[in-house]
LOMAR-707737 format. One record per residue: x negated, z, y of N, C-alpha, C in turn; residue in three letters. Coordinates in steps of 0.001 Angstrom, whole numbers, plus 500000, padded with zeros to 6 digits. Atoms other than C-alpha are relative to their C-alpha. Example, Ala and Ser with C-alpha at 12.3 -4.5 7.8 and 13.67 -1.06 7.14 Angstrom:
2
499110500000498810487700507800495500499100500000501200Ala;500820499940498810486330507140498940500770500730501090Ser;
//
This chain:
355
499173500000498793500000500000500000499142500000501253Unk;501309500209498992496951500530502442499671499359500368Unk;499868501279499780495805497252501657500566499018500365Unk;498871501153499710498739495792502010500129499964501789Unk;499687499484499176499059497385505373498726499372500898Unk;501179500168499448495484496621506363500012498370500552Unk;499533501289499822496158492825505841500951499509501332Unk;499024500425498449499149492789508754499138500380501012Unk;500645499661499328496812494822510271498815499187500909Unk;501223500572500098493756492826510631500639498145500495Unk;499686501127499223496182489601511653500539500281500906Unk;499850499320498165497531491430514741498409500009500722Unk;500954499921499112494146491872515721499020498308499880Unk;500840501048499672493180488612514949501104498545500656Unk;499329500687498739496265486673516853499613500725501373Unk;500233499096498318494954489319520231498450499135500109Unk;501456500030499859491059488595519706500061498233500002Unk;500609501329500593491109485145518297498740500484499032Unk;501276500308500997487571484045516561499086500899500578Unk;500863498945499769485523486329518666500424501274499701Unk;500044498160500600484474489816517803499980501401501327Unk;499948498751499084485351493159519887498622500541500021Unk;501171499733499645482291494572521475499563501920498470Unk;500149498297501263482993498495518981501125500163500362Unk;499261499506501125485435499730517021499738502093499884Unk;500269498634500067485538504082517804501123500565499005Unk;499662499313501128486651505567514676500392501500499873Unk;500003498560500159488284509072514735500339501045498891Unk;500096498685501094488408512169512041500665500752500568Unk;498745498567499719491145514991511782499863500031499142Unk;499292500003501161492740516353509091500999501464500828Unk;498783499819499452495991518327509917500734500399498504Unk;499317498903500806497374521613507971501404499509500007Unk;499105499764499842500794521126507297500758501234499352Unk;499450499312500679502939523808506044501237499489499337Unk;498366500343500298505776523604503622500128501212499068Unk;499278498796500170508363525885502285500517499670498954Unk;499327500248501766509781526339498449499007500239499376Unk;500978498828501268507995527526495589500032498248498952Unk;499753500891501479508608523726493514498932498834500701Unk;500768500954499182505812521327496470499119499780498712Unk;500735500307500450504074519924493740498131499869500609Unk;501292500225499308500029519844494607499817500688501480Unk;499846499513498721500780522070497691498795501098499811Unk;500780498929500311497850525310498056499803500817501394Unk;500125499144498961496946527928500223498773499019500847Unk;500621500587498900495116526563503658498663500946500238Unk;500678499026499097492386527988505297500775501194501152Unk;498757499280498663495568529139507695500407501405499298Unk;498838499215500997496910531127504700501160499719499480Unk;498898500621499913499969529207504376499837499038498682Unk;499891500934501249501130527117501484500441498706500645Unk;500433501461499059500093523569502608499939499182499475Unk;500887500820500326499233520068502396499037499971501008Unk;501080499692499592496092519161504289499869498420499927Unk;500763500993499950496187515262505110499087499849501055Unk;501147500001499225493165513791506290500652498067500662Unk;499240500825498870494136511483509645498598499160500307Unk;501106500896499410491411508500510524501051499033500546Unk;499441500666498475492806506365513900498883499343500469Unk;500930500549499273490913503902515860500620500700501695Unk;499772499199498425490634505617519558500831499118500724Unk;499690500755499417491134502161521366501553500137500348Unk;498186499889500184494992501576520168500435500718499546Unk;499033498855501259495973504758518162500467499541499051Unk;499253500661501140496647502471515670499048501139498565Unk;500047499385501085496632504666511991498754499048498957Unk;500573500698500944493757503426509593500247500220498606Unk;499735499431501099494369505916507104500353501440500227Unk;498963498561499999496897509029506319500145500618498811Unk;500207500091501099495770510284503028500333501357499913Unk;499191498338500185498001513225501615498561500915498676Unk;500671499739500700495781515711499762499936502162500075Unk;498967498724500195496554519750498457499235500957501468Unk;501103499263498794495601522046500760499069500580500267Unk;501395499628500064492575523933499969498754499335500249Unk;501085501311500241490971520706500012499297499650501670Unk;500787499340498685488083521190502899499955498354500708Unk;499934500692498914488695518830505903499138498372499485Unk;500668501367500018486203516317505106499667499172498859Unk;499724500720501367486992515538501706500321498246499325Unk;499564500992500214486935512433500680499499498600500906Unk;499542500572498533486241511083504331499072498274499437Unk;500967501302500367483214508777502939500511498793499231Unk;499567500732501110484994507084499899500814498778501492Unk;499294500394498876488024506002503282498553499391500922Unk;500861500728498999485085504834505263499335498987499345Unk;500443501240500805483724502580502736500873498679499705Unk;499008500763500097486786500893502368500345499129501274Unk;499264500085498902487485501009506224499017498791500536Unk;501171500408499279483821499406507417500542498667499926Unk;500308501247499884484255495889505725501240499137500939Unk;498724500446499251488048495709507487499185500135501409Unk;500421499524497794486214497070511450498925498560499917Unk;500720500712499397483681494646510812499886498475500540Unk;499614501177499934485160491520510320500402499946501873Unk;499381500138498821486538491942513846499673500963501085Unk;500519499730499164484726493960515699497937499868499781Unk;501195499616500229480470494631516129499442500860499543Unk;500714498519500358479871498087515935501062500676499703Unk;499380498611500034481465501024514857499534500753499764Unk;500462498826499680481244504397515830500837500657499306Unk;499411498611500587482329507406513890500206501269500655Unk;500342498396499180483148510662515489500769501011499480Unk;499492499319500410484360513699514436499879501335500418Unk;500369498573499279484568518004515170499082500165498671Unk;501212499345500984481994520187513016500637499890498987Unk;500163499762501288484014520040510042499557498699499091Unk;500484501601500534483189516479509402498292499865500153Unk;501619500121499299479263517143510288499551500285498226Unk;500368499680500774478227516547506865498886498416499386Unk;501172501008500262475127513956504938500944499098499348Unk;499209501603500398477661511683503006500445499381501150Unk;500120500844499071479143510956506216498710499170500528Unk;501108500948499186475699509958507650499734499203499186Unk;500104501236501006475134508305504481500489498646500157Unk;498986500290500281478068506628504353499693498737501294Unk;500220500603498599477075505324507987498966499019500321Unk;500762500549500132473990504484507732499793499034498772Unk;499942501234501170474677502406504446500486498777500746Unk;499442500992499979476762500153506547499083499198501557Unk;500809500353498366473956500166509897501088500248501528Unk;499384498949498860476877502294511962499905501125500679Unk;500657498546499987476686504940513889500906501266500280Unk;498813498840500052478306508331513991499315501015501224Unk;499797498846498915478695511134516579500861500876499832Unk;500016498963500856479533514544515307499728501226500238Unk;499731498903499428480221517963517137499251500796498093Unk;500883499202500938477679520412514831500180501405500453Unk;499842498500499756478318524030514379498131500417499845Unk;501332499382499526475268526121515409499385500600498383Unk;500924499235500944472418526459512491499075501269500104Unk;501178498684499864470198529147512025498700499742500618Unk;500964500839499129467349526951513473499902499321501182Unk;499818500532498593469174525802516510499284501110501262Unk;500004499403499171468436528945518549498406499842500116Unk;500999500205499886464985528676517958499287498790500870Unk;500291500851499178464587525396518885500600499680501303Unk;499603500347498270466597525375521967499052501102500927Unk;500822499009498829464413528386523286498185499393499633Unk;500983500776499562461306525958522706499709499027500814Unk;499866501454499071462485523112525217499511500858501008Unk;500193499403498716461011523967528384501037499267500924Unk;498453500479498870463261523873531337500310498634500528Unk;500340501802499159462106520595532817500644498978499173Unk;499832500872501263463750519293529509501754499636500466Unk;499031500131499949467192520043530685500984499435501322Unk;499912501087498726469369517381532993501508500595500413Unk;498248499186499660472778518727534968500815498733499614Unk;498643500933500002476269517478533614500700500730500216Unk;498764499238499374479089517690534920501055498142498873Unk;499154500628501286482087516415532493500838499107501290Unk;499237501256499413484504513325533553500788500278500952Unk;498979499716499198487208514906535270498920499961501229Unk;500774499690498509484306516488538061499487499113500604Unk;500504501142499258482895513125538181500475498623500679Unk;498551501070498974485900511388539202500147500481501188Unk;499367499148498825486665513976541666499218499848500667Unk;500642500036498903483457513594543138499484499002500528Unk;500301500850499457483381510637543164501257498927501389Unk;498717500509498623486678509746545659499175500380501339Unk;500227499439498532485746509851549326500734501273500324Unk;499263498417499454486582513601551001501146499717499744Unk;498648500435499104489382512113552776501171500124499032Unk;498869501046501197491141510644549186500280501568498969Unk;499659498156500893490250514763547368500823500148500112Unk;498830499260499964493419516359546289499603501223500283Unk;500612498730500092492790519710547252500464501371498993Unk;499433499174501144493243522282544514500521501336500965Unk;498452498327499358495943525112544782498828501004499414Unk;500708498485500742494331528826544127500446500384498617Unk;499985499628502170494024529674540350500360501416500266Unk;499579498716500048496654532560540359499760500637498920Unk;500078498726501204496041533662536678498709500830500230Unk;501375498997499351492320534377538020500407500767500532Unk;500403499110499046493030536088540873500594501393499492Unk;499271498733500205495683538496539034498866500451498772Unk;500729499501501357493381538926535736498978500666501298Unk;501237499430499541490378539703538492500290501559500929Unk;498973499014499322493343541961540276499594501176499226Unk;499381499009500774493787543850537464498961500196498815Unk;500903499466500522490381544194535946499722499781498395Unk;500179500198501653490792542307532798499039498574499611Unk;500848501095500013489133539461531202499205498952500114Unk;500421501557498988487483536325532973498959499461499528Unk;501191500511499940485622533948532407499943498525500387Unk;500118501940499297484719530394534178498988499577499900Unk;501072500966500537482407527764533358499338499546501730Unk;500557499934498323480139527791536463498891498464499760Unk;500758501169499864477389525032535594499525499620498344Unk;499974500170501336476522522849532482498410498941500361Unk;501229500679500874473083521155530970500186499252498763Unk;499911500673501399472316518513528402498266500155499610Unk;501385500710500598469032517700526538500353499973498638Unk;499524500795501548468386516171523134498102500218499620Unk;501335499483500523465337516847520857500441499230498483Unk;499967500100501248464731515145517301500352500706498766Unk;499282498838500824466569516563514506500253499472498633Unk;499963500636501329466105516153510481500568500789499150Unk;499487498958500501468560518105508573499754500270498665Unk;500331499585500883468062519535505840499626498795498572Unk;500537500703500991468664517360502933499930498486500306Unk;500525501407499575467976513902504849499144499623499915Unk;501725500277499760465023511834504997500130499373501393Unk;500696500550498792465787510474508239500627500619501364Unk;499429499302498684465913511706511683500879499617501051Unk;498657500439499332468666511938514030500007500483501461Unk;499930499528498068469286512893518019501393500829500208Unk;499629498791499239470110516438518598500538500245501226Unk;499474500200499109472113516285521527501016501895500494Unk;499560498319499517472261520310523324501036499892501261Unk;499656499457498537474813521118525899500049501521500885Unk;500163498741499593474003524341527595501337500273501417Unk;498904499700498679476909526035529829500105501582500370Unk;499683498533499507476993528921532113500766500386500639Unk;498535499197499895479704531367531894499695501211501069Unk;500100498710499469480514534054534412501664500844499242Unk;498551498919500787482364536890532970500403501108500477Unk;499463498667499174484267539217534904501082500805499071Unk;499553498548501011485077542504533121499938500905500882Unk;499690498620499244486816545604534971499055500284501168Unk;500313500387498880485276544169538237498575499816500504Unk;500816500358499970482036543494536943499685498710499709Unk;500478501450500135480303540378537211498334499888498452Unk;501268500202500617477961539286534071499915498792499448Unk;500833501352500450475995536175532533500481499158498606Unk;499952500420500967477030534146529890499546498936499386Unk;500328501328500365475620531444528146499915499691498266Unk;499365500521501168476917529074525269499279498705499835Unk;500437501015500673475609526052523644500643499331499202Unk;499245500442500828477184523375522148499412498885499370Unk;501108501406501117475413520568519123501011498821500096Unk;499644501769500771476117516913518744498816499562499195Unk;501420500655501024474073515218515949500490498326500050Unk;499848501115499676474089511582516469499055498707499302Unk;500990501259500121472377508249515189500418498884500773Unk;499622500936499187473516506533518732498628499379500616Unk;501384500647499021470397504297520146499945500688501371Unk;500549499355498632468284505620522872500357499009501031Unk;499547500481498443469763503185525223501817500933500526Unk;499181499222499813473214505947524936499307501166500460Unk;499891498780499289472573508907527388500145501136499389Unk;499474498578500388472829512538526619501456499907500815Unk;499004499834499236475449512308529101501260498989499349Unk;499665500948501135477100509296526937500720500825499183Unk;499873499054500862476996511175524166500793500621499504Unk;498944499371500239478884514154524700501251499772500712Unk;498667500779499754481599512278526434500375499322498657Unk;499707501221501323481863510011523550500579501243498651Unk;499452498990501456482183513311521131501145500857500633Unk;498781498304499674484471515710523035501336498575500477Unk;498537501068499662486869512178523913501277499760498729Unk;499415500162501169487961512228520649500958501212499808Unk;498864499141500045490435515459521436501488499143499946Unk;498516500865500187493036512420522108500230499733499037Unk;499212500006501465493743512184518547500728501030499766Unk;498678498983499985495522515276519038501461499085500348Unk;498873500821499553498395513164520533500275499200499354Unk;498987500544501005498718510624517612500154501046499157Unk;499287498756501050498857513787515274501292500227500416Unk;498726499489499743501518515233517184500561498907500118Unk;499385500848499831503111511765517656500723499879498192Unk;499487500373501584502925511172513696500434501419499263Unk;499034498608500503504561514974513243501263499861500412Unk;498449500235499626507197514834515617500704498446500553Unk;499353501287499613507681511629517000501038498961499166Unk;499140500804501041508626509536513738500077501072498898Unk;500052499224501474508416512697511297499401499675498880Unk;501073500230501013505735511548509566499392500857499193Unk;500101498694500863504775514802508060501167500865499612Unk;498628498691500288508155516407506907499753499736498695Unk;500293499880501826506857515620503294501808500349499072Unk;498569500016500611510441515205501897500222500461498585Unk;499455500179501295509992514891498314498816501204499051Unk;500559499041500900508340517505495556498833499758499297Unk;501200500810499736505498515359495045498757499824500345Unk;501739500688498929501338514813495742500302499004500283Unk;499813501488499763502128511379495218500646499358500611Unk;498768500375499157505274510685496505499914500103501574Unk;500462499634498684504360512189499503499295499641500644Unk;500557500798498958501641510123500294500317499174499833Unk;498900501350499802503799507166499960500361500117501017Unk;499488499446498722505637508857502383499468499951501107Unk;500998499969498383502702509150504908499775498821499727Unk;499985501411499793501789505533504218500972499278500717Unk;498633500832499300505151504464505072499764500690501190Unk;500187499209498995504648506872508191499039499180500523Unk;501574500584499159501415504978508999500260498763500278Unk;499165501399499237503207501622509230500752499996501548Unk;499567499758499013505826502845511050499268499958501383Unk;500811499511498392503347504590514113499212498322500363Unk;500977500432499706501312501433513683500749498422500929Unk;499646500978499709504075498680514513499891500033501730Unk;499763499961498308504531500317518304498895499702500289Unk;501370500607499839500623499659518541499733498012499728Unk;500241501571500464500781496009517030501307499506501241Unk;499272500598498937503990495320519325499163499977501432Unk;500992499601498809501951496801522553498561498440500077Unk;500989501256500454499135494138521259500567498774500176Unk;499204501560499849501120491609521197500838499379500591Unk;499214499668499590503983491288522799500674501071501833Unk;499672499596498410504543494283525584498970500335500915Unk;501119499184499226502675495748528253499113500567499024Unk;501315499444500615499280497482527147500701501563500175Unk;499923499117500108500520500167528505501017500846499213Unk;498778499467500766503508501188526292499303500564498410Unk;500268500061500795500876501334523665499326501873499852Unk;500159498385500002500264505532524858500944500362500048Unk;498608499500500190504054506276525077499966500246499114Unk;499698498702500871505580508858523561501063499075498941Unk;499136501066500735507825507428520778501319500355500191Unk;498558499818499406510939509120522417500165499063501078Unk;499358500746498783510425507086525461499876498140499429Unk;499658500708500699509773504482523423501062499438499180Unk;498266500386500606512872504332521438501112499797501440Unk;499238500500498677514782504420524942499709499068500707Unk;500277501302499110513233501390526007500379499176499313Unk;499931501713501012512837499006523392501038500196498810Unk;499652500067501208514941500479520386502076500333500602Unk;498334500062499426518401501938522099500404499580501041Unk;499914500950499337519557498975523684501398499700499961Unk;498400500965500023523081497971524369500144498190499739Unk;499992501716500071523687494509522889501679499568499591Unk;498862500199500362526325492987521768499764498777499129Unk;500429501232500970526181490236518433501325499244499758Unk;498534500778500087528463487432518596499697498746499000Unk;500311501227500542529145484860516418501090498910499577Unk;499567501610499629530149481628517115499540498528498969Unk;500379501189500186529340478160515789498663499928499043Unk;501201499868501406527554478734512611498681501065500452Unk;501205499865499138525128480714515019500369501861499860Unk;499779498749499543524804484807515492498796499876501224Unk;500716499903499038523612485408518711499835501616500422Unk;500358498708499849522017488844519929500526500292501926Unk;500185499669499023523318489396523749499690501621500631Unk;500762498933499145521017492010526016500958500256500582Unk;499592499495498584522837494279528456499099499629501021Unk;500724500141498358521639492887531545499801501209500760Unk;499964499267498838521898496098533134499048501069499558Unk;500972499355500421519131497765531040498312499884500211Unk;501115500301499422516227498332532528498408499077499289Unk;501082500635500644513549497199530044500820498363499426Unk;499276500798500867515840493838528892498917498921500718Unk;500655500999500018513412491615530685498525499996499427Unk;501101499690500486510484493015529443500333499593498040Unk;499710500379501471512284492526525665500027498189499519Unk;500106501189499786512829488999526698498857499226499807Unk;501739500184500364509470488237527279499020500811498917Unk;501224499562501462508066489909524333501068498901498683Unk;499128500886500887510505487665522115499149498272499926Unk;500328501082499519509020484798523873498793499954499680Unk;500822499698500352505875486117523338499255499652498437Unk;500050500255501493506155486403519526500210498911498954Unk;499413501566500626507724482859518982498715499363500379Unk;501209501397500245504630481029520066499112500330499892Unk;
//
């Protein structure tokens, strides 16, 4: 069914592209606890949450949110299970039609089959790393001169508008009452990158360590004190990608939160209906069509931008439509309410799709 799926897939993107190839292909990693209820969930298990779960694992291309793969699997079963076997499959479909692809994922995906997996195909991955026992060491060997100021996307939009064009920010009331009232605080006052060579354990080849250093002030019962945090990316992105690159490129990948929740509540893609391992990922397959047609329409057909809508406002545009079907002269005809706001936009995607 995947395959099958992959196939429509792969000719949507090749009526948009034509014969040329997309410059990269950003590849994202989840996996997404669900809970379910009854004592009869076939293949269901306790979570890391505690909860009696499944535990599919979610891979999305960033670009269009389009679904690559929605693979149901019990729940004990640790986040990154599997992820390599799905990426072997996924590469020879990204490559046909695009150049590169990038992998990215949070720490639970920071593991050597992925890099394997990556480097078998000459891709590269980017990969939020939980702190080793050897990181602290080596970050207190960089000398200072090593480390370059960032400031994350939002600040560099903001600073980058003329004065004049600044919105000016309202006063941060939960601060002022938490600092009122002598309780917790803490704000991210200034941030650092640097990057240092990095060969993990059971690899033979080396990779780019990518540090972000950030300093916290922490106000406690109306004292002021120091904090400082560190955060890893492990990477095999070419030295012509930035530290600054980098960890944009790894922390961007939070927007896969939004097809999760799209493919929970939007089309109910996770309500796991039936008593089933198997059945159930039928179920999310069929789920992964579904999410993927509003992406292939968007492609083809409507505005670009309809292709981040929510699938409620979505259904009120394009799906509950006043028509009316008449039929006449051997013929059924579909008439639009004229008086609906998206009906010319449906028009022209009709028109669109016929030639």
């Amino acid at each position: 069914m995947d395959r099958a799926i992959d196939v429509g897939q792969e000719a949507v993107w090749r009526r948009r592209h034509g014969r040329k190839k997309v410059d990269r292909a950003i590849v994202d990693l989840d996996s997404h606890v669900h809970a379910v209820y009854g004592d009869q969930k076939q293949g269901a298990d306790f979570s890391y949450q505690g909860t009696l779960a499944y535990h599919p694992l979610v891979i999305t291309l960033a670009e269009t949110q389009e679904c690559l793969r929605l693979i149901n699997r019990s729940g004990n079963t640790p986040s990154a299970d599997g992820v390599e076997t799905q990426l072997a499959e996924l590469f020879p479909l990204l490559l046909r039609r695009y150049r590169q692809v990038v992998v990215r994922g949070d720490s639970a995906f920071c593991k050597q089959a992925l890099f394997d997996a990556c480097e078998a195909q000459g891709q590269c991955f980017v990969v939020a790393s939980r702190a080793q026992p050897n990181f602290e060491a080596l970050v207190e060997a960089l000398p200072e001169s090593a480390w370059k100021p960032y400031r994350g996307p939002t600040e560099r939009a903001h600073r980058a508008q003329p004065p004049a064009q600044r919105r000016k920010r309202r006063p941060n009331l939960r601060r002022r009452l938490a600092r009122q009232r002598g309780k917790h605080d803490l704000r991210l006052e200034r941030q650092w990158v640097a990057e240092i060579p990095y060969r993990p354990h059971p690899s033979q080849t080396t990779y780019r360590l990518v540090i972000r250093r950030q300093r916290i002030e922490e106000h406690q019962q109306g004292e002021l004190f120091e904090l400082w945090r560190y955060r890893y990316v492990l990477t095999n992105l070419p030295s012509t990608t930035s530290t600054q690159e980098a960890v944009d490129l790894t922390y961007q990948r939070c927007d896969q939160e939004n097809v999760i929740e799209q493919l929970q509540h939007g089309i109910a893609g996770m309500r796991m209906p039936t008593g089933g391992l198997l059945s159930n990922a039928a179920f999310l397959t069929c789920a992964r069509l579904a999410h993927n047609l509003k992406a292939w329409l968007a492609q083809l057909a409507l505005p670009r931008e309809t292709m981040r809508w929510e699938w409620k406002r979505f259904r009120h545009a394009f799906v509950y439509v006043a028509a009316r079907v008449v039929c006449q002269s051997r013929q059924i005809q579909v008439r639009l309410a004229a008086s609906h706001r998206t009906t010319p936009l449906l028009l022209q995607a009709h028109v669109r799709l016929n030639t």
